[in-house]
C-alpha positions as CSV (number, residue, x, y, z in Angstrom):
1,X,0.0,0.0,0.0
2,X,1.2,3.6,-0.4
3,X,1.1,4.0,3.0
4,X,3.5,1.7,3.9
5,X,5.8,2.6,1.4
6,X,5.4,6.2,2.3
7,X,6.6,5.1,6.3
8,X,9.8,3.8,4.7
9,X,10.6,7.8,4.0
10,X,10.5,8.9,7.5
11,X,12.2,5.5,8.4
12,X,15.5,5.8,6.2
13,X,15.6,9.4,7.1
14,X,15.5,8.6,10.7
15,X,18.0,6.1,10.2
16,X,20.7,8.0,8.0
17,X,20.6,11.1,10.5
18,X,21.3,8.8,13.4
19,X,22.4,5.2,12.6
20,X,26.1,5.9,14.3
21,X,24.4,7.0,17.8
22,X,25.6,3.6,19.2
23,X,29.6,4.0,17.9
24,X,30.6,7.1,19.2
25,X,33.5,5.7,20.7
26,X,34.6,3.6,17.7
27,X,34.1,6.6,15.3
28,X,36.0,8.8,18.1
29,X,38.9,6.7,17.8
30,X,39.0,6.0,14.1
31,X,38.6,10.1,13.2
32,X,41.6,11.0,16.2
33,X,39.0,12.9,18.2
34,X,36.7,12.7,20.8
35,X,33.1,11.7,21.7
36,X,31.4,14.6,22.1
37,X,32.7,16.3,18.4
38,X,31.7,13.4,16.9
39,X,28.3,13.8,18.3
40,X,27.9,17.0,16.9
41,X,27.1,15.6,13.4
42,X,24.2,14.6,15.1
43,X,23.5,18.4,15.4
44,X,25.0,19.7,12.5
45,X,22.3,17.5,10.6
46,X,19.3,18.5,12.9
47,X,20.8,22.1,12.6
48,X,20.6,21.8,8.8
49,X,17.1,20.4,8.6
50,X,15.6,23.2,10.5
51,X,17.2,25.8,8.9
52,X,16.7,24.3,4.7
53,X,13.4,22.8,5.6
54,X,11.3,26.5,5.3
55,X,13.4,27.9,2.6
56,X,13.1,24.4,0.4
57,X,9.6,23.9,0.7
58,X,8.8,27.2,-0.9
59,X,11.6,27.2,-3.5
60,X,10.5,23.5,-4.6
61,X,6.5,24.3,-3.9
62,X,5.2,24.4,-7.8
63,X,7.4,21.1,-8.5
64,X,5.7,17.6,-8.7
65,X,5.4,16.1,-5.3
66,X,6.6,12.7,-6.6
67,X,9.4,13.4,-8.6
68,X,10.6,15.9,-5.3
69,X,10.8,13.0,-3.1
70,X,12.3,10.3,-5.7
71,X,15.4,13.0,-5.7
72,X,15.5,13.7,-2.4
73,X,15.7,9.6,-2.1
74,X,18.3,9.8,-4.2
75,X,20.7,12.9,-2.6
76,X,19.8,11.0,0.6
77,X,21.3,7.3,-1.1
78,X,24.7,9.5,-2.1
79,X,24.9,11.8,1.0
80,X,24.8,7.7,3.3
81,X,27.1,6.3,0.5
82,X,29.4,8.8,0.4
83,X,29.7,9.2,4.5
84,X,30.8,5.5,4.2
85,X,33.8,6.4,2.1
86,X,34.4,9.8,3.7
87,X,38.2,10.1,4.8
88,X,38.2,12.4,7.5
89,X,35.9,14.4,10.0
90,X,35.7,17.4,8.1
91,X,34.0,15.7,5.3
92,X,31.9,13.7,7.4
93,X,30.6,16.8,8.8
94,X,30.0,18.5,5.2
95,X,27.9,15.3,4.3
96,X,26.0,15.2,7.5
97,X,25.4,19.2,6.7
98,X,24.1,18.0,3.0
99,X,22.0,14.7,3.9
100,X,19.9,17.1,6.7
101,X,19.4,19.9,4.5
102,X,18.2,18.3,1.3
103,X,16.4,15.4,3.2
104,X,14.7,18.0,5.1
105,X,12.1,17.5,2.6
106,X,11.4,13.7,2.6
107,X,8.9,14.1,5.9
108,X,6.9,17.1,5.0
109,X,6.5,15.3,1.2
110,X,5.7,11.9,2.7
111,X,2.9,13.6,5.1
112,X,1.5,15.8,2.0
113,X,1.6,12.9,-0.3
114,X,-0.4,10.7,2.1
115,X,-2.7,13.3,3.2
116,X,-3.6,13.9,-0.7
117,X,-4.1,9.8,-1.3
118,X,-6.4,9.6,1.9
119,X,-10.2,10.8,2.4
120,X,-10.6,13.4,4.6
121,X,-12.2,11.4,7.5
122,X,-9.3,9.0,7.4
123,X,-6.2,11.6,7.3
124,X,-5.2,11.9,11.1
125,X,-4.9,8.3,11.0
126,X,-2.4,8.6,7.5
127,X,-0.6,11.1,9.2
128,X,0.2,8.7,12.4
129,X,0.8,5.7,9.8
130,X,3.7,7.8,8.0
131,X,5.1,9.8,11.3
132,X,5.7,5.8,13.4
133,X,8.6,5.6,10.2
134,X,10.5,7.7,12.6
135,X,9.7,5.2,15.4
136,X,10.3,2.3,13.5
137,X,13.7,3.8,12.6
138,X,15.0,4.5,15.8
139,X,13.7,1.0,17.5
140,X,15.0,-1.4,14.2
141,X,17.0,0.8,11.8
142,X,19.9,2.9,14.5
143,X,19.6,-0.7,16.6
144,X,20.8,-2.7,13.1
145,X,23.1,0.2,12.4
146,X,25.1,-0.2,15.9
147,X,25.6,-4.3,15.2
148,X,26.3,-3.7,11.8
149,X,28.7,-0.9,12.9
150,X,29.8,-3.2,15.6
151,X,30.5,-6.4,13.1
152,X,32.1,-4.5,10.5
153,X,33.2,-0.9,11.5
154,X,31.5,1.9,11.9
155,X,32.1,3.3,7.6
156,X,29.1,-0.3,7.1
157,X,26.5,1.7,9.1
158,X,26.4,4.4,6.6
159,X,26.6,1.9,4.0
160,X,23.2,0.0,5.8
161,X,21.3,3.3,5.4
162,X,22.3,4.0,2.1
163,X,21.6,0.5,1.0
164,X,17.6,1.5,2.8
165,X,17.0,4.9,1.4
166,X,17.7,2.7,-2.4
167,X,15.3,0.3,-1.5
168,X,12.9,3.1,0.0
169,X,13.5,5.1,-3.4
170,X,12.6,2.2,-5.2
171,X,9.3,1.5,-3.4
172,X,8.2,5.1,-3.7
173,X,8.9,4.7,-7.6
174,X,6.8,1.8,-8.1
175,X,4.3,2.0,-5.7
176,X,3.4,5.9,-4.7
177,X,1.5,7.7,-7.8
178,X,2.4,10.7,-9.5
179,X,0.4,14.2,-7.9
180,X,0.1,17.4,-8.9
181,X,2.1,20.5,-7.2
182,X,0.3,21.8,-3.6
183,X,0.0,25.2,-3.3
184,X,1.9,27.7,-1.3
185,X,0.8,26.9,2.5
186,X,-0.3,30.1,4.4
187,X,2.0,33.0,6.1
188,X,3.5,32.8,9.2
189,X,1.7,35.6,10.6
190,X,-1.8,33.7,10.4
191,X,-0.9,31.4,13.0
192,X,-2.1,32.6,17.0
193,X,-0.2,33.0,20.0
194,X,-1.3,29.9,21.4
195,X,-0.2,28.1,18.5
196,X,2.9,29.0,18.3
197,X,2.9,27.6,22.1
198,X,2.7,24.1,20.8
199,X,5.3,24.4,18.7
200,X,7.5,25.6,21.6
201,X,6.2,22.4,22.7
202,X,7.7,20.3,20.3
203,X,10.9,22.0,20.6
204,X,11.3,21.7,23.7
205,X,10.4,18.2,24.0
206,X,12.8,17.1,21.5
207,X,15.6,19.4,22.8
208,X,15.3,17.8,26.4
209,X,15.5,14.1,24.7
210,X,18.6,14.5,22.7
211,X,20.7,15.4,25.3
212,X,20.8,11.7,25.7
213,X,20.0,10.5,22.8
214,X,23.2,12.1,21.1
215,X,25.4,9.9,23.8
216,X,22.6,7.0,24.3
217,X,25.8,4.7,23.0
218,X,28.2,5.6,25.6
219,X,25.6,5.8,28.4
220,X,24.1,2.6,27.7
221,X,27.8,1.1,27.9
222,X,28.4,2.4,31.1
223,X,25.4,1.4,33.0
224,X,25.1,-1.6,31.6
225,X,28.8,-3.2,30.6
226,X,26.8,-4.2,27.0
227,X,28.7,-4.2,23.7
228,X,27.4,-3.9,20.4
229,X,24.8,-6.3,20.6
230,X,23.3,-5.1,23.8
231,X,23.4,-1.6,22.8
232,X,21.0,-2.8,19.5
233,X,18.8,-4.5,22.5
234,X,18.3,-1.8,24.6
235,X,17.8,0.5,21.4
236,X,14.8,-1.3,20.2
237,X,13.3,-1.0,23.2
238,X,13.3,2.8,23.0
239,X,12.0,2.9,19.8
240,X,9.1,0.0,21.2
241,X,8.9,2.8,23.9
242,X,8.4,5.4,20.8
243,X,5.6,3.8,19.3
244,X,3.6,3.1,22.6
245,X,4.1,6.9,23.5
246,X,2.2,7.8,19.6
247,X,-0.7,5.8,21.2
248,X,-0.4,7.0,24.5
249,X,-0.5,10.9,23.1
250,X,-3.0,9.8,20.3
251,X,-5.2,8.8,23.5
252,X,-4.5,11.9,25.8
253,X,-5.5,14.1,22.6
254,X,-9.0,13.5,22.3
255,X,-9.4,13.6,26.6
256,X,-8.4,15.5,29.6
257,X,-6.3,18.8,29.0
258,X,-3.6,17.8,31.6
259,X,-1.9,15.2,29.1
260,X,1.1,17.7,28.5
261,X,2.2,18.1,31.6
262,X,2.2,14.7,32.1
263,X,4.3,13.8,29.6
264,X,7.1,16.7,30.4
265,X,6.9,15.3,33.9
266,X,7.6,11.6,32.5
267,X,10.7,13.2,30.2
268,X,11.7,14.6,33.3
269,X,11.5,11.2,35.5
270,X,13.1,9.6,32.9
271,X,16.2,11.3,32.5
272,X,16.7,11.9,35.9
273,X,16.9,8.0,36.7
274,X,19.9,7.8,35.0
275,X,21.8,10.7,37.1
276,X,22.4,8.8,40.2
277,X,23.4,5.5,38.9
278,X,26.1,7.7,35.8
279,X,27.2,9.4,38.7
280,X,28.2,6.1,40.6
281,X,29.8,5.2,37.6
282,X,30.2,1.1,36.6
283,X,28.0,-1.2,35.7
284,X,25.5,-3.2,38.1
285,X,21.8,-4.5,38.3
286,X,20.9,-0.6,39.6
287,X,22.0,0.5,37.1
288,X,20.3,-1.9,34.1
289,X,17.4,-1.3,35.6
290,X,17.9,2.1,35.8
291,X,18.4,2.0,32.3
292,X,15.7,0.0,31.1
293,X,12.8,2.3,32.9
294,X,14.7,5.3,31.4
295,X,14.0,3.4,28.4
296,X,10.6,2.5,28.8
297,X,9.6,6.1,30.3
298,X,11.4,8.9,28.9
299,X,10.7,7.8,25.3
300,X,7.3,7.3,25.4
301,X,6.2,10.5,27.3
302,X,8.5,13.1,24.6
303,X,6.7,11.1,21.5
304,X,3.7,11.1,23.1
305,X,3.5,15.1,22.7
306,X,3.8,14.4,19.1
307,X,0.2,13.6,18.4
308,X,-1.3,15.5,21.0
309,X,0.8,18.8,19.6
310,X,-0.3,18.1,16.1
311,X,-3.8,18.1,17.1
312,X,-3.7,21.0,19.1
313,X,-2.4,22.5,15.9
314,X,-4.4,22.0,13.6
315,X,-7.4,23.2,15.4
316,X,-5.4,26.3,16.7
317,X,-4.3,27.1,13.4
318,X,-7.6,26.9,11.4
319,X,-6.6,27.9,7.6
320,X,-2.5,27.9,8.2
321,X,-3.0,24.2,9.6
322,X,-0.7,23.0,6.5
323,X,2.2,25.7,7.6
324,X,1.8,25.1,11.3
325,X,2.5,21.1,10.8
326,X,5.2,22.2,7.9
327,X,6.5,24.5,11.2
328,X,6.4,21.7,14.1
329,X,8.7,19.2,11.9
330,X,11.2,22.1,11.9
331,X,10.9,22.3,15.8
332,X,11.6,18.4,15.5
333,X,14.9,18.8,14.0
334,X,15.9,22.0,15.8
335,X,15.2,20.3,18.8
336,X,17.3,17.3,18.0
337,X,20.2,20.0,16.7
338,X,19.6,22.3,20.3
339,X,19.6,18.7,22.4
340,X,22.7,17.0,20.8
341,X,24.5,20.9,21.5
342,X,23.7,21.0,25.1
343,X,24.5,17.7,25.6
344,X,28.2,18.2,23.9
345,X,28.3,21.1,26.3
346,X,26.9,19.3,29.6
347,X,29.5,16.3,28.5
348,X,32.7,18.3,27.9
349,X,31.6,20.1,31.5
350,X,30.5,17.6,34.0
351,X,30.9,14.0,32.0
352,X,27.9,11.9,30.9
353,X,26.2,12.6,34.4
354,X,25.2,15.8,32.9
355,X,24.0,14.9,29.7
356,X,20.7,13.2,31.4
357,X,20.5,16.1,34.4
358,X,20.4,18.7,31.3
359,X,17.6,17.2,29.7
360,X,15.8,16.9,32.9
361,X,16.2,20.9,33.6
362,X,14.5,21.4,30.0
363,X,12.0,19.0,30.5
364,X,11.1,21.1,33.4
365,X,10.8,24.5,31.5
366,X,8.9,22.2,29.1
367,X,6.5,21.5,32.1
368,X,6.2,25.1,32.9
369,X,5.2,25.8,28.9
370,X,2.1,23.1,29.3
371,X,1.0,24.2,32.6
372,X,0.5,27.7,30.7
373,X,-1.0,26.7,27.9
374,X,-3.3,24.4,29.6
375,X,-4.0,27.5,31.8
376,X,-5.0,30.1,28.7
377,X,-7.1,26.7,26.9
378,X,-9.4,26.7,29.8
379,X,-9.7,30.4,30.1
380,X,-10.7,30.2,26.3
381,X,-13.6,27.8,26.6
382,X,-14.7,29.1,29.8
């Protein structure tokens, strides 16, 4: 179905922009440097999404939807294929650069293309089909990406996710059919005060995740003693966690207002469970099971604000609904650009104690956002 095939975009996307989280230190070594400038091509790529994603979609917007996304398949193929074979750090960076700024595209044109194949009454539920690719990638794609790194060096990772964005090119090819040009989505300035709430939201959200997510290698080896092989394990279940937060949030959007807060309190919880036991430093039982309700928590309270965000959204935003959703997936990648940053920071500072502690802090102000919001909603329908 197109569906399907459409949630292999969002999938290999996922997957090339992170697929290395789990060989930090292998890819430290190899490039002479350390861990935490090797994470920042984790936010030089989220970096480069945000910023093209805006500019792209209105330079491309009277192009063919299809053909768009069967070359930004394609950049994305050469931009993993080429990080495989790249010599040094310097290039590696220039490629991560180019993969996030021209596959800033592939989500937004996966999510339009859906919408437009789907009837009206069936659309949320498109939208959620197509946005678990980003799930699926982080619980089965980065997972097969750290024990194929782990078997055969870090350089086969990159060639894993070029190998998927092929086969995802050629799917879309065969099975997605050609659609006209959408038009240009409305202006900024028709979006309200409250909506551009939610999309603080989002950012936030995603910012206080990835100031684990960018070391989740590293942290996982030190709690746990795991290699490569454990580090896929524990990986998959954060993505499982992933896709029972999208139900969880789908859930808490159509009932009580007080789901946001929740979740920022369970990003919070999360992240903190890991501070004691990174602080102790070793590995022990305390500290795997420390690690596996991090896992289980943390994960599934930040996506859960996805669907609840988006729905908020699109009823704040009326008309500009199309440019508020094109909007929040550029708070997705800023976030993960902002999260990876502090974390590089809170590392270089304090060790991988702080990485977790920093997240927590913004999960907090993240808390403090949804209590607000929740507080001007009711005042609203009052």
């Amino acid at each position: 179905m197109p569906l399907l095939t459409l949630m292999s975009v969002p999938f290999v996307f996922t997957l090339g922009g992170f697929v290395f989280v789990g060989l930090l230190g292998p890819m430290a070594e190899a490039l002479g440097t350390s861990i935490a400038r090797v994470a920042t091509l984790q936010a030089a790529f989220a970096f480069a999404c945000a910023l093209a994603g805006p500019p792209l979609a209105h330079v491309t917007r009277n192009l063919p939807r299809k053909g768009l996304l069967l070359a930004t398949l394609v950049l994305l193929t050469l931009a993993n294929l080429l990080s495989a074979l790249a010599p040094g750090f310097g290039e590696l960076m220039l490629l991560r650069i180019l993969l996030g700024g021209f596959g800033a595209l592939a989500l937004p044109l996966a999510m339009a293309i859906g919408v437009a194949l789907t009837p009206e009454t069936q659309r949320a539920r498109a939208v959620a089909a197509i946005y678990a690719g980003v799930a699926f990638g982080l619980m089965l794609g980065v997972p097969a990406g750290s024990l194929v790194g782990g078997a055969f060096g870090w350089r086969a990772s990159f060639a894993l996710a070029a190998a998927l964005c092929a086969l995802s090119l050629l799917l879309v090819a065969w099975r997605v059919p050609r659609l006209p040009a959408l038009p240009l989505p409305p202006r900024a300035s028709a979006l309200s005060g409250q909506a551009w709430g939610y999309l603080a939201v989002t950012l936030l959200a995603f910012t206080a995740m990835f100031t684990l997510v960018g070391f989740i290698g590293p942290v996982i080896a030190r709690l746990t003693g795991y290699g490569a092989g454990g580090i896929a394990a524990l990986q998959v279940l954060i993505g499982l966690s992933c896709l029972l937060g999208l139900r969880l949030g789908a859930a808490l959007a159509g009932g009580a207002r007080g789901g946001l807060p929740l979740l920022f309190a369970g990003i919070a919880l999360g992240l903190l469970l890991l501070v004691h036991p990174l602080a102790l430093g070793g590995a022990s039982l305390y500290s795997l099971l420390a690690m596996v309700l991090s896992a289980l928590i943390a994960p599934a309270a930040q996506f859960g604000t996805a669907p609840l965000v988006q729905t908020r959204l699109t009823q704040e935003a009326g008309p500009a609904a199309t440019f508020a959703l094109a909007m929040n997936g550029s708070m997705v990648y800023l976030g993960q650009g902002l999260g990876v940053s502090l974390g590089a920071g809170a590392v270089a500072w304090g060790g991988l104690t702080a990485a977790p502690l920093t997240g927590a802090l913004v999960a907090l102000a993240g808390l403090a956002l949804s209590l607000m919001l929740r507080r001007q909603l009711a005042a609203s329908t009052a």
